[in-house]
KETI-153250 format. One record per residue (C-alpha): x, y, z; residue in three letters; residue number from 1. Coordinates in steps of 0.001 Angstrom, whole numbers, plus 524288, in hexadecimal, padded with zeros to 5 digits. Layout:
N
{{X, Y, Z}, "ALA", NUM}
...
END
This chain:
448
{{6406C, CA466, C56E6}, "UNK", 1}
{{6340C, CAD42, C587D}, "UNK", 2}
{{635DE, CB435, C6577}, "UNK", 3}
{{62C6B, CAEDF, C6EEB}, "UNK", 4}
{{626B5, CA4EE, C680C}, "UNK", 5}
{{61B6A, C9DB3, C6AE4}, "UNK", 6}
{{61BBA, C8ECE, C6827}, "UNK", 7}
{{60EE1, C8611, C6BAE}, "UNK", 8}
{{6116E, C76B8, C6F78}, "UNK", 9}
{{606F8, C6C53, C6E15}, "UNK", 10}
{{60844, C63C3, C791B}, "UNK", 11}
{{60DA0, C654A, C8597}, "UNK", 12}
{{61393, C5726, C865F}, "UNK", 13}
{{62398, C564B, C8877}, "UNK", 14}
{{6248A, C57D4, C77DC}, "UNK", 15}
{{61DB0, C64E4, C7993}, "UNK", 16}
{{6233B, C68FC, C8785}, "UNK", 17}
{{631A2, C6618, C8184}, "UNK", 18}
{{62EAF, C6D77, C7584}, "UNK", 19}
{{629E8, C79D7, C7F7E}, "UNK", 20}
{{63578, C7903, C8586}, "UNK", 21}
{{63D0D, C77A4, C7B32}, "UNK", 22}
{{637AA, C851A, C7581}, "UNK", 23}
{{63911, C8C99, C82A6}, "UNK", 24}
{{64783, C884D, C827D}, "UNK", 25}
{{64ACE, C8990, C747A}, "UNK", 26}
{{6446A, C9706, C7462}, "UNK", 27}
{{64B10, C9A8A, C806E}, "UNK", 28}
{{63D5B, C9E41, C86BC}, "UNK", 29}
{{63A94, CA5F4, C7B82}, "UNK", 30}
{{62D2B, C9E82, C76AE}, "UNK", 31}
{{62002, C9BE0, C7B1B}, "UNK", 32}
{{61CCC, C8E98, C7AF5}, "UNK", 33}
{{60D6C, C8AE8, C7D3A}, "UNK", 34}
{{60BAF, C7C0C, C7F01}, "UNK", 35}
{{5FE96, C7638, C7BF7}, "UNK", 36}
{{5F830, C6950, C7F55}, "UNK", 37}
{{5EAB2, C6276, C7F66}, "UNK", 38}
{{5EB05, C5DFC, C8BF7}, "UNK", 39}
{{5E95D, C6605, C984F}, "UNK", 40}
{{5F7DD, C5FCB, C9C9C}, "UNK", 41}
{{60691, C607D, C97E3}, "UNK", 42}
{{61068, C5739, C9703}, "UNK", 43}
{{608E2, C4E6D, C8C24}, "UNK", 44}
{{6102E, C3F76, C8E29}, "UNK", 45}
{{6169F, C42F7, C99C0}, "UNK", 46}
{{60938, C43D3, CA05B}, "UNK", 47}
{{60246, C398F, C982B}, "UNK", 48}
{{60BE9, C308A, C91E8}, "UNK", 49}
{{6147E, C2E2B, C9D20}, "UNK", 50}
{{61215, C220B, CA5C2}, "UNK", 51}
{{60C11, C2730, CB3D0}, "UNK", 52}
{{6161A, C2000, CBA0D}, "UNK", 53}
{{62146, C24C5, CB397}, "UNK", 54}
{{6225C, C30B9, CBC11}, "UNK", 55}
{{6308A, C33DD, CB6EB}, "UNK", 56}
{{62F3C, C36E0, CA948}, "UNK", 57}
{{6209F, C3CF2, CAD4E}, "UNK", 58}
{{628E9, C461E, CB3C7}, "UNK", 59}
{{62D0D, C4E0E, CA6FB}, "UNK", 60}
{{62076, C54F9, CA805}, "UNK", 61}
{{62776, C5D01, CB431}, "UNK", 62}
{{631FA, C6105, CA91F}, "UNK", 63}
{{6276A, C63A5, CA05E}, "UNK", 64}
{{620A4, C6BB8, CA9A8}, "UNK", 65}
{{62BE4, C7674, CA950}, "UNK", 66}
{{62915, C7888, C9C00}, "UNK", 67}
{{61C09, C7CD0, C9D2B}, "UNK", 68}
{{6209F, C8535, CA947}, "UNK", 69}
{{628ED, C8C1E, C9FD5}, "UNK", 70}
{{62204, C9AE9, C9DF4}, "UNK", 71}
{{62427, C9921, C8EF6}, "UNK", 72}
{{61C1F, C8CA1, C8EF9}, "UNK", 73}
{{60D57, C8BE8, C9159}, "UNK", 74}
{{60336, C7F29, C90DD}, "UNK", 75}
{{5F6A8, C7FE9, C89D8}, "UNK", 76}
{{5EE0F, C72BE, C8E59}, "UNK", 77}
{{5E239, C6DD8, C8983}, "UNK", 78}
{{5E669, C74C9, C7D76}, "UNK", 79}
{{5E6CB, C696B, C6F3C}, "UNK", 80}
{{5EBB2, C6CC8, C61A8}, "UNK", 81}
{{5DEC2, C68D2, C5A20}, "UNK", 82}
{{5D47F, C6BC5, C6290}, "UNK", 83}
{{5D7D4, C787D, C68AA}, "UNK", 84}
{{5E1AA, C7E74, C60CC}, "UNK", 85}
{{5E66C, C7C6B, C5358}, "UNK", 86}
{{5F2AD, C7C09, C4BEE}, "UNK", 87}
{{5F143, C8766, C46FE}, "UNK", 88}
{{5EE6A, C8D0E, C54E3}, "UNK", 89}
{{5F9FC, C8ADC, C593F}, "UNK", 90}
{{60163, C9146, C4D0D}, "UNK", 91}
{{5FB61, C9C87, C4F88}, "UNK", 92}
{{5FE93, C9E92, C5D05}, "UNK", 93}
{{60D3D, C99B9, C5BB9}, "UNK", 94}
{{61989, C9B8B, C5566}, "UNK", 95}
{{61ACB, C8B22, C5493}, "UNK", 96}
{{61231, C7FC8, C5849}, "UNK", 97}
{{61A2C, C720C, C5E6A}, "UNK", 98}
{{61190, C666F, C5EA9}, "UNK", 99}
{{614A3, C5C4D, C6835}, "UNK", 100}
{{60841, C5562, C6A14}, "UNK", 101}
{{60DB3, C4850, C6C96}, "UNK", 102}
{{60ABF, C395F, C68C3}, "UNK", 103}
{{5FA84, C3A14, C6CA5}, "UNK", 104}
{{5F79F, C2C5E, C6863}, "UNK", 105}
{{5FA16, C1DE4, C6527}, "UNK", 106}
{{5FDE0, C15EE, C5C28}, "UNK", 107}
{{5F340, C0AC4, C580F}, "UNK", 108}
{{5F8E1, BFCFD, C5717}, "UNK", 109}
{{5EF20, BF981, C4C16}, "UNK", 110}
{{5EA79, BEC20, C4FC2}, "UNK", 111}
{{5DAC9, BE725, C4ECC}, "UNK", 112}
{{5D546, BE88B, C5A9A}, "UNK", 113}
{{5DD13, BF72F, C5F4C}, "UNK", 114}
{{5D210, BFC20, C606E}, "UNK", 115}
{{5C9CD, BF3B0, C6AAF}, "UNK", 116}
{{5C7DF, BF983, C7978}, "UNK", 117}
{{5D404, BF6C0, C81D7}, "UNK", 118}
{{5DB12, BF8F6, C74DA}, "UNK", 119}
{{5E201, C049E, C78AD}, "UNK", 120}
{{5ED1E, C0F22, C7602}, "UNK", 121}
{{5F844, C0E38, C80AD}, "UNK", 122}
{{5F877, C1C2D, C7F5F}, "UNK", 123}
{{5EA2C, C1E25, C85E0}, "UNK", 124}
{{5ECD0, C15DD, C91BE}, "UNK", 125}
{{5F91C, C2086, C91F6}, "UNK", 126}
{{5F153, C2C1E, C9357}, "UNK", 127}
{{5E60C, C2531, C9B59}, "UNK", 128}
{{5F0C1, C2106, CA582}, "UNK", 129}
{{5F77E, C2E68, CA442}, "UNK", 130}
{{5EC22, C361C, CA496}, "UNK", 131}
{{5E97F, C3D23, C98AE}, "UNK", 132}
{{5DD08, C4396, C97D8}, "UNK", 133}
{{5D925, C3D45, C8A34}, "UNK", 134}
{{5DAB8, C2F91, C91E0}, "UNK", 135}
{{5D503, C31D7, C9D28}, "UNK", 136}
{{5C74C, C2ADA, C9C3D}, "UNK", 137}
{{5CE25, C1E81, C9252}, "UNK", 138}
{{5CAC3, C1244, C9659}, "UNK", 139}
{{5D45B, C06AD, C972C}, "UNK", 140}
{{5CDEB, BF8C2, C9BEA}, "UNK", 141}
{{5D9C1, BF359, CA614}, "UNK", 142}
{{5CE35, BE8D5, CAB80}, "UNK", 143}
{{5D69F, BE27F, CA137}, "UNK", 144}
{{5E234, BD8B2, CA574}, "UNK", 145}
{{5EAC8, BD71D, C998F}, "UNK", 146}
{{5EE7C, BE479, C919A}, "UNK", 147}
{{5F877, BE591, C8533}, "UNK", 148}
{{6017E, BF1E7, C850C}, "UNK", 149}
{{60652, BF2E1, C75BE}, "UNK", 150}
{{611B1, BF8E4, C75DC}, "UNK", 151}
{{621C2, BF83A, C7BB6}, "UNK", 152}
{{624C6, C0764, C7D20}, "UNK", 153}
{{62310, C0F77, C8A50}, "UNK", 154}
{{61598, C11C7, C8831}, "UNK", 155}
{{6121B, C0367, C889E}, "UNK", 156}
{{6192E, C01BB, C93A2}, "UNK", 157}
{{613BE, C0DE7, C9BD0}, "UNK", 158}
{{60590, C06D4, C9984}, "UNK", 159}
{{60AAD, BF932, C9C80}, "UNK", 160}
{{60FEC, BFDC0, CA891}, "UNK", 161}
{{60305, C066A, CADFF}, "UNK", 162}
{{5FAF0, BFB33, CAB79}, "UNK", 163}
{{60571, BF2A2, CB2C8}, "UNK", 164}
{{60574, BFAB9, CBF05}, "UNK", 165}
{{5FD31, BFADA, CCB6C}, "UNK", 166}
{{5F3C6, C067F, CCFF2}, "UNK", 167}
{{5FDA8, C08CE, CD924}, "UNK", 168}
{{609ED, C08A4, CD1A4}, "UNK", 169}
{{60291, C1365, CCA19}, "UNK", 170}
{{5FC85, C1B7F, CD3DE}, "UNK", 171}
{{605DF, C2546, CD696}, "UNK", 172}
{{60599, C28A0, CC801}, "UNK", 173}
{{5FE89, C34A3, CC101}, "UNK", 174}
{{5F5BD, C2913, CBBA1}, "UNK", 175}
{{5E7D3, C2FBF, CBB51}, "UNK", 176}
{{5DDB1, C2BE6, CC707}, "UNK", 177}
{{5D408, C2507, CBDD4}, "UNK", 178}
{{5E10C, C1CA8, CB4E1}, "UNK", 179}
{{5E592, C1865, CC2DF}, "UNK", 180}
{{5D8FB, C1399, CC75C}, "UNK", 181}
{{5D7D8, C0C0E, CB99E}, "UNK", 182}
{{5E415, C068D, CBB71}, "UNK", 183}
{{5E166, C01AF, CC961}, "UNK", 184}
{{5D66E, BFAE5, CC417}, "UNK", 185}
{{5DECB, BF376, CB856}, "UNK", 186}
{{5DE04, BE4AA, CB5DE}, "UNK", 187}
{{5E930, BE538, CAC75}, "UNK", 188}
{{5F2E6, BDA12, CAF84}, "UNK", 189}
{{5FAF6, BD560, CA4B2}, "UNK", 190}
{{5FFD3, BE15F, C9A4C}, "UNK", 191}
{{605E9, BDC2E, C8E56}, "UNK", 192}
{{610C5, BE7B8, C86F4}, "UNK", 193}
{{611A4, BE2B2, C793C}, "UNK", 194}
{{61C97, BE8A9, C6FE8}, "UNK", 195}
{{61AB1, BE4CD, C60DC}, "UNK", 196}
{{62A2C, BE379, C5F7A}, "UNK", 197}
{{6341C, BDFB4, C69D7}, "UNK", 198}
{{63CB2, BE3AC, C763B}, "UNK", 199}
{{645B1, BE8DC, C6E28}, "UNK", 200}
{{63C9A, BF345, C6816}, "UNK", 201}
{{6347D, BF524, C7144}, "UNK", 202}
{{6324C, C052D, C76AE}, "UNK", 203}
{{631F5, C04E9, C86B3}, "UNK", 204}
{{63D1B, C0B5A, C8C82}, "UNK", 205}
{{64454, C01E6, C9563}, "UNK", 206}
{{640C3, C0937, CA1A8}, "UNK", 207}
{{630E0, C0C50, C9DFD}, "UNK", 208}
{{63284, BFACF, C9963}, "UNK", 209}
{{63A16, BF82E, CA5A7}, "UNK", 210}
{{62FFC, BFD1E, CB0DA}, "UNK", 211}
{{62509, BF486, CACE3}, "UNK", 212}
{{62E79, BE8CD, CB30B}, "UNK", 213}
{{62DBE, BF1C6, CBF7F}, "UNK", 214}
{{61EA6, BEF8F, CC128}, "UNK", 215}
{{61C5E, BE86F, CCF48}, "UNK", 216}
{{60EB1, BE522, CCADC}, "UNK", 217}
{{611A9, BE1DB, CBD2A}, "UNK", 218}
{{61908, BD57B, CB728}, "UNK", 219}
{{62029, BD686, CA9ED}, "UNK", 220}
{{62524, BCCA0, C9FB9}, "UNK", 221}
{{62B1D, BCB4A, C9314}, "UNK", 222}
{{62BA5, BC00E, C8A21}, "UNK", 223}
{{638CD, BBAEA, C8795}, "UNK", 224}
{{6340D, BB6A9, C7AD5}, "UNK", 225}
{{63113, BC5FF, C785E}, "UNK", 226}
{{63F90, BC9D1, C7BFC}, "UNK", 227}
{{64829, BC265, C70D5}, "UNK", 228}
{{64F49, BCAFF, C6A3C}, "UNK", 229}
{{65267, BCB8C, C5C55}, "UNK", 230}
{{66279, BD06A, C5A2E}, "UNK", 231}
{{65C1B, BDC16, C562B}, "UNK", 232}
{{6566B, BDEE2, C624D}, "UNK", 233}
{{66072, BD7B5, C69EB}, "UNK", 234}
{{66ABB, BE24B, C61D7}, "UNK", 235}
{{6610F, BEDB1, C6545}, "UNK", 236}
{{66154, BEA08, C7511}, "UNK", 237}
{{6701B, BE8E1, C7604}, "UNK", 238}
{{67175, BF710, C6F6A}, "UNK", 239}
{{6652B, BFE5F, C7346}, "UNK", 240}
{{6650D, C00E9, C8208}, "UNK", 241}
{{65635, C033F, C820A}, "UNK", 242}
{{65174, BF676, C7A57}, "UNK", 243}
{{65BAD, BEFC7, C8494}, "UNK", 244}
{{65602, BF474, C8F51}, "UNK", 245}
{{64769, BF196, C8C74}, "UNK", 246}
{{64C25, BE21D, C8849}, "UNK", 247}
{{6526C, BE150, C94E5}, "UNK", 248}
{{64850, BE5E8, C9B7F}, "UNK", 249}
{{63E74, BDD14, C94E3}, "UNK", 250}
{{64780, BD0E3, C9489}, "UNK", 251}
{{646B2, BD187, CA48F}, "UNK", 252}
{{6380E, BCF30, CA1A8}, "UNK", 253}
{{637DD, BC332, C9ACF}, "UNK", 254}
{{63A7A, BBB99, CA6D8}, "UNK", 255}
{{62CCD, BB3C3, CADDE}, "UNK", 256}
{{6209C, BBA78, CAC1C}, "UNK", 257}
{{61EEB, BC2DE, CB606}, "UNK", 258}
{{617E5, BBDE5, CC0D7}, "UNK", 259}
{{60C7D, BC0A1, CC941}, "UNK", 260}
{{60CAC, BCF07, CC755}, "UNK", 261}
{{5FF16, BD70B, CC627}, "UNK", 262}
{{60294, BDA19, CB868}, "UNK", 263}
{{60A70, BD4C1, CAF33}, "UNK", 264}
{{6119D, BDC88, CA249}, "UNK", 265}
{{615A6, BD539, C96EC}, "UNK", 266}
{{61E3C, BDA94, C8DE1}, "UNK", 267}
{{61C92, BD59E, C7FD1}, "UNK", 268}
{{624B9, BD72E, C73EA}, "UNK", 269}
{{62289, BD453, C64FF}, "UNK", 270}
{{6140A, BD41F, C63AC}, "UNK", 271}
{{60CC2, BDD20, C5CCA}, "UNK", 272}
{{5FD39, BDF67, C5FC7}, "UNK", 273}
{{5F539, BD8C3, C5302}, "UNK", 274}
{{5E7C0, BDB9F, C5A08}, "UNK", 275}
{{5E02B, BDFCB, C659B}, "UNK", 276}
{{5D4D3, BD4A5, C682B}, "UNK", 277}
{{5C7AA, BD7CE, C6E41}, "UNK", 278}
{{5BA9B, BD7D4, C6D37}, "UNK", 279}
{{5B501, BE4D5, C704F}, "UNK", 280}
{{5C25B, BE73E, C793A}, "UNK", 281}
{{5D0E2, BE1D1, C794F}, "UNK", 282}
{{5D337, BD38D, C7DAE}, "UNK", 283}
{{5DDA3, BD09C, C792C}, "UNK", 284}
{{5EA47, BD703, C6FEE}, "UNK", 285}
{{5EF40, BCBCF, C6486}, "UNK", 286}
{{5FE51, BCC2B, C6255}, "UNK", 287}
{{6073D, BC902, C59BF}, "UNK", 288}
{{61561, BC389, C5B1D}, "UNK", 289}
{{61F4D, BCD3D, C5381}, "UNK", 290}
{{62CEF, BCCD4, C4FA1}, "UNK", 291}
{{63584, BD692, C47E8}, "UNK", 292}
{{63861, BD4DC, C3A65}, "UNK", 293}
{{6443A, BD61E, C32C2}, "UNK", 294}
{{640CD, BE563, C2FB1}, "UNK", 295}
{{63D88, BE775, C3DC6}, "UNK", 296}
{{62E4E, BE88D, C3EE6}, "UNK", 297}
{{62674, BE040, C4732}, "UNK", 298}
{{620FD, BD53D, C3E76}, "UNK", 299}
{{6167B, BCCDF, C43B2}, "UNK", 300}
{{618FF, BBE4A, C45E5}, "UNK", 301}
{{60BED, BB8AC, C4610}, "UNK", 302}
{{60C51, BB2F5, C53AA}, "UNK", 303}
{{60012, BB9F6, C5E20}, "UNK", 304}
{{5FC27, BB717, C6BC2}, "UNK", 305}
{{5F120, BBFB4, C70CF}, "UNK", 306}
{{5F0E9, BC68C, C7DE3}, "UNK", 307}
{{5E36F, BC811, C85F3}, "UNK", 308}
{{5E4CF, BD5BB, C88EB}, "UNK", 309}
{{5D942, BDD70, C8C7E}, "UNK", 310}
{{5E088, BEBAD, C88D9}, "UNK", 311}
{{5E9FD, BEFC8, C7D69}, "UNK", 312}
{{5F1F5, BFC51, C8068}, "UNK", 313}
{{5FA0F, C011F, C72FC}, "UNK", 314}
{{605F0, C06D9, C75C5}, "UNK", 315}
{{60CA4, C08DD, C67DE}, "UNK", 316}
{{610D2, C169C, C6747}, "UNK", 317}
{{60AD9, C24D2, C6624}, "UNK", 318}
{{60751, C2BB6, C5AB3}, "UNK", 319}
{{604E6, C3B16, C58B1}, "UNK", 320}
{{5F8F1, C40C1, C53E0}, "UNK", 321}
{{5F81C, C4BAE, C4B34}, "UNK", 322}
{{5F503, C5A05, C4DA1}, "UNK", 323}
{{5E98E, C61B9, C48D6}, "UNK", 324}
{{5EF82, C678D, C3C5F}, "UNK", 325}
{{5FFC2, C645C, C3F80}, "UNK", 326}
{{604C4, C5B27, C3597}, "UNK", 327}
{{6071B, C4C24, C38DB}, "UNK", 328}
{{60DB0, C41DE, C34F6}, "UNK", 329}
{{60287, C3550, C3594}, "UNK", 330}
{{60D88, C2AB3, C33AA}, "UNK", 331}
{{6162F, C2F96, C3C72}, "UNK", 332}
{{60BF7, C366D, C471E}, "UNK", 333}
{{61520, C4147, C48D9}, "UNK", 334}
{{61457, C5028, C422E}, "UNK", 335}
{{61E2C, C50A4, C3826}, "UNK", 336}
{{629AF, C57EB, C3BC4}, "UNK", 337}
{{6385F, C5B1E, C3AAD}, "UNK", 338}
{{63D7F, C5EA0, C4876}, "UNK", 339}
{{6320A, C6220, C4D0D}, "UNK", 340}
{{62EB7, C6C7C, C4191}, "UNK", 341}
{{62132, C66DC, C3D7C}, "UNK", 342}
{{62185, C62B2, C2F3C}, "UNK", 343}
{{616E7, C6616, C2584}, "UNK", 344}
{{6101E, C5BAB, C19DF}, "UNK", 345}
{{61CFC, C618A, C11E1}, "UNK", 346}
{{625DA, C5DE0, C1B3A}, "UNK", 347}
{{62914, C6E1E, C202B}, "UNK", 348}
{{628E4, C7338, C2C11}, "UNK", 349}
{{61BBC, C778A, C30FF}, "UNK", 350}
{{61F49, C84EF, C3526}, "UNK", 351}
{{61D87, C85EF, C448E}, "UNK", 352}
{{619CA, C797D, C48EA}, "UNK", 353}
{{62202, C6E0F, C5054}, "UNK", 354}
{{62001, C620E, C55BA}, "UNK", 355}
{{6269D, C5BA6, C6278}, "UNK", 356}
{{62649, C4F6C, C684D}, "UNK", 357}
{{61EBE, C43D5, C643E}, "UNK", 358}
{{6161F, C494E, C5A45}, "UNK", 359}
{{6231D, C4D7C, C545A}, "UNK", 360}
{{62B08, C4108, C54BC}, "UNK", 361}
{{62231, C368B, C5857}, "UNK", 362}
{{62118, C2F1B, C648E}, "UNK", 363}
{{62FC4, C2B85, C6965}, "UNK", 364}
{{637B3, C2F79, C71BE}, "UNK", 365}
{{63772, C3298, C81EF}, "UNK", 366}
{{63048, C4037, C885E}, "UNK", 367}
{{63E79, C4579, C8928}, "UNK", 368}
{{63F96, C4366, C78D1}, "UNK", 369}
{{6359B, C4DF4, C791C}, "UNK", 370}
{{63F46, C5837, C7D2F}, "UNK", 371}
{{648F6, C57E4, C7245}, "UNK", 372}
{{63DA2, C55D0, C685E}, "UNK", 373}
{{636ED, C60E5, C6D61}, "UNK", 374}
{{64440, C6A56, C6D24}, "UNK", 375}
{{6460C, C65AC, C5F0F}, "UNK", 376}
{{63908, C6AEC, C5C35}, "UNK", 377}
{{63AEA, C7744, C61B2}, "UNK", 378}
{{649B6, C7A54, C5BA7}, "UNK", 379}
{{641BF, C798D, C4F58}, "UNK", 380}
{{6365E, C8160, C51EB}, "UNK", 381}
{{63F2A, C8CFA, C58CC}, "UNK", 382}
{{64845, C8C62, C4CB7}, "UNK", 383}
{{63B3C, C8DC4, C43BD}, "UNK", 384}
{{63586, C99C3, C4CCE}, "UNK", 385}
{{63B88, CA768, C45F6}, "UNK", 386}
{{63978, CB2D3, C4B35}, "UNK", 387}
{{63236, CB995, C3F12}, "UNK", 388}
{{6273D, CB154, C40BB}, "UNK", 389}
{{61972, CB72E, C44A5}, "UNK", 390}
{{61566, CB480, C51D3}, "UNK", 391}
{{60B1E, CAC92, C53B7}, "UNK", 392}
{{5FD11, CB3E8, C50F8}, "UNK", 393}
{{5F5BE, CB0A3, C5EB5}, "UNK", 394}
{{5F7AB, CAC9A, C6C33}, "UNK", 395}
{{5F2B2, C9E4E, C6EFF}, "UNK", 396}
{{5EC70, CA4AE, C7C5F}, "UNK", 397}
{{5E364, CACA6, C727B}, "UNK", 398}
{{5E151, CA0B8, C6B8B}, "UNK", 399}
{{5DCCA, C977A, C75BD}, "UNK", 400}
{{5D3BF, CA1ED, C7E81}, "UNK", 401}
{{5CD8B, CA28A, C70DE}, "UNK", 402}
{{5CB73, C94CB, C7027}, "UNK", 403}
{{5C7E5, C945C, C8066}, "UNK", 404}
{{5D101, C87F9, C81C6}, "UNK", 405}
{{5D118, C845E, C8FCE}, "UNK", 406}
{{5DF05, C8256, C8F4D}, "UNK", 407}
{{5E6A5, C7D05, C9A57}, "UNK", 408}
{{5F34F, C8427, C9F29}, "UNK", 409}
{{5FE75, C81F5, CA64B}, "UNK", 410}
{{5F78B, C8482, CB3B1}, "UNK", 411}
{{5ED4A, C7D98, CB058}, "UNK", 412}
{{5F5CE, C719C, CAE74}, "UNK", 413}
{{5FDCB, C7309, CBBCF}, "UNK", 414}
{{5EDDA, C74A8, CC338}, "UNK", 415}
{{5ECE4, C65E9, CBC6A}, "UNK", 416}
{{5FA77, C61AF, CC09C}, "UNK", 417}
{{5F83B, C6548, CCDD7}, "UNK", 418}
{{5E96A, C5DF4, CCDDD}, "UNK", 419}
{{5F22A, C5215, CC92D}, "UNK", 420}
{{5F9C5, C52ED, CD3A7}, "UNK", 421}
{{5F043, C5627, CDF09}, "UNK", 422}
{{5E8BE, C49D2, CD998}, "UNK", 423}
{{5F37D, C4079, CDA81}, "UNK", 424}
{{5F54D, C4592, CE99D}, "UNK", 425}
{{5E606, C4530, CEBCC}, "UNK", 426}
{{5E7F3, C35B1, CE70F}, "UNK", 427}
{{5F45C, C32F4, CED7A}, "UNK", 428}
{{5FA14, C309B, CE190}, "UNK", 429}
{{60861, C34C1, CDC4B}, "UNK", 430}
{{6099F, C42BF, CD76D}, "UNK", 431}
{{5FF30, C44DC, CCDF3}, "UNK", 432}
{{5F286, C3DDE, CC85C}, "UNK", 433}
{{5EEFB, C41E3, CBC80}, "UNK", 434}
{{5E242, C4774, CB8B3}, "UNK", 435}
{{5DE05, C41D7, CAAD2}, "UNK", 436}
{{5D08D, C469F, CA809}, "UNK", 437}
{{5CEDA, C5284, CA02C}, "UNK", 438}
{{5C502, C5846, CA97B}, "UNK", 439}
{{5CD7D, C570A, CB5E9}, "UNK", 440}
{{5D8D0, C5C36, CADEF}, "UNK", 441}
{{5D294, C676C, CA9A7}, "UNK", 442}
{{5CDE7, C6B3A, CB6CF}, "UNK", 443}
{{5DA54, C67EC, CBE0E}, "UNK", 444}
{{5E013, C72CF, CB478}, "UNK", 445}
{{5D6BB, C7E27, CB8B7}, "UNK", 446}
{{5D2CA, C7A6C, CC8DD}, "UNK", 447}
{{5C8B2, C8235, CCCB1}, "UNK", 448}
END
């Protein structure tokens, strides 16, 4: 490997702090590794993918954090690939280049009628509840009583169960001032969680499925008629731990309907969305019955029943978007690649660049999957680095006081952690409150 290399990462979320890591340990120190994101804040999903409430597995950013404490690593905010600095930018000023830019947005369900107000992506009711700058004027009508969540993975459930808890059950989160005081104000009362095939394939993780039964102020129910089993599925529960634990768990809701609960959560298998009704907004999402066929896809069965539900959420997976001159792969929304080496039109190795995480692999997997992804990425790239290469022809500090980027540091970010926190205690609320607005951010990052 080229003595004291210098490696640049795209995105600070766990893909691309994993893949620093992995290079300071790998290289045994040995490396300079510059990580790069468009936001003024690290930690990418961990900060605004992760459920507010779900204060455990938010609590990977304080693993995270080392990494960036590490004197080989260093953040560059407010900083995007495309807008500020190129491709071939970043060549310039480094021996290798690892994208890890994540799975930005979602998947379309491709019905008449998507595209009607209250029609909208589950992903940016995510980043509106979690704070995310680009979300933080959106506007979602809860005056509404009845919404649809499409969608049986965690995701789906995270939104079904913020829009099934109380003001207070919430307060103590990170939830931004201005989310909490919409949710305080929220008519919803019935939420509907609608998976196109059954128990057996549905997503959740029994423990993310089984805390929506824990609501006090929310009922739940299941249709017996939606838990029959096929010997399939009946063969895939006895043998697959997880698919046995979410049908228990759902079987012990297909008792009465709940009763006199706030809010109520129906859970609703084998229907798939046809179309979103509404004039000039949703009213109402038309659904049809489904039932696997003998190759295993969902096959309609020509049997609907409308619901009267005043907001659609889609919840049916992530998708990557490409990168400003970095090839991609527009079936499979990922940048072609073999172990992380990115992969040219001819199917070689693009010489320095990598990929890591998501936008390697697709979006599966945990945070923690991240890590080994990420260390596979970087075995590769070390092996590639020889040490008769030419080091890299200019510093990126030369490159971006040329360009007068007012990028944000590492400081800067802890002078916005600590407004976080000294918000939450100015509102009596939990350990931090999260400022969303670009302005406020930006400021919080430089106090006068």
């Amino acid at each position: 490997m080229t003595p004291g290399a210098r490696v640049a990462v795209v995105g600070s979320g766990p893909a691309g702090l994993y893949a620093a890591e992995a290079l300071v340990k790998q290289a045994d120190g040995d490396v300079q590794v510059d990580v790069f994101d468009r936001l003024p804040t690290p930690y990418g999903l961990v900060r605004y993918g992760v459920a507010p409430d779900h204060k455990s597995i938010k609590s990977i950013a304080r693993y995270l954090q080392r990494v960036l404490e590490h004197p080989a690593v260093r953040f560059f905010g407010c900083v995007e690939l495309g807008r500020d600095l190129t491709r071939a930018d970043l060549l310039e000023c480094y021996d290798a280049v690892v994208y890890s830019t994540g799975a930005m947005v979602d998947r379309h369900l491709g019905v008449p009628g998507e595209a009607l107000p209250g029609s909208v992506a589950a992903t940016d009711f995510v980043n509106w509840y979690c704070g995310h700058p680009d979300a933080a004027d959106h506007g979602f009508d809860l005056s509404v009583e009845e919404v649809a969540v499409i969608g049986v993975g965690n995701v789906a459930v995270d939104v079904v169960r913020i829009l099934a808890k109380t003001v207070d059950e919430l307060r103590e989160t990170d939830i931004p001032e201005h989310v909490l005081e919409a949710l305080a104000a929220s008519r919803v009362r019935r939420i509907h969680m609608i998976g196109r095939r059954g128990p057996a394939q549905a997503k959740f993780t029994t423990k993310e499925l089984r805390e929506l039964g824990e609501l006090p102020h929310a009922g739940i129910h299941v249709s017996p008629e939606d838990m029959r089993l096929d010997p399939a599925d009946a063969a895939l529960a006895e043998s697959d731990r997880h698919v046995r634990g979410n049908v228990a768990v759902l079987n012990g809701w297909t008792g009465e309907p709940p009763g006199d609960r706030p809010r109520r959560i129906d859970v609703r298998f084998w229907r798939a969305p046809r179309e979103i009704v509404g004039t000039g907004r949703v009213e109402a999402l038309r659904l049809e019955r489904t039932r696997l066929g003998d190759d295993g896809r969902v096959t309609g069965t020509g049997e609907y029943e409308t619901l009267p539900v005043g907001m659609v959420l889609r919840s049916v997976g992530y998708q990557s978007v490409p990168l400003d001159g970095v090839p991609f792969d527009e079936r499979a929304y990922v940048v072609p690649n073999r172990g992380g080496r990115v992969l040219g039109p001819d199917g070689s190795p693009v010489p320095r660049e990598y990929v890591a995480g998501w936008i390697k692999r697709g979006p599966t997997g945990v945070v923690g999957t991240n890590k080994s992804d990420a260390a596979e990425t970087v075995r590769h790239l070390l092996a590639d680095l020889d040490e008769g290469r030419e080091p890299p022809v200019r510093k990126i500090e030369e490159l971006l006081a040329e360009r007068d980027l007012p990028v944000v540091t590492y400081a800067d970010w802890l002078n916005l952690d600590a407004a976080e926190i000294a918000l939450a205690r100015s509102l009596n609320r939990g350990e931090r409150v999260k400022l969303a607005r670009w302005d406020a951010m930006r400021a919080a990052c430089r106090p006068s």
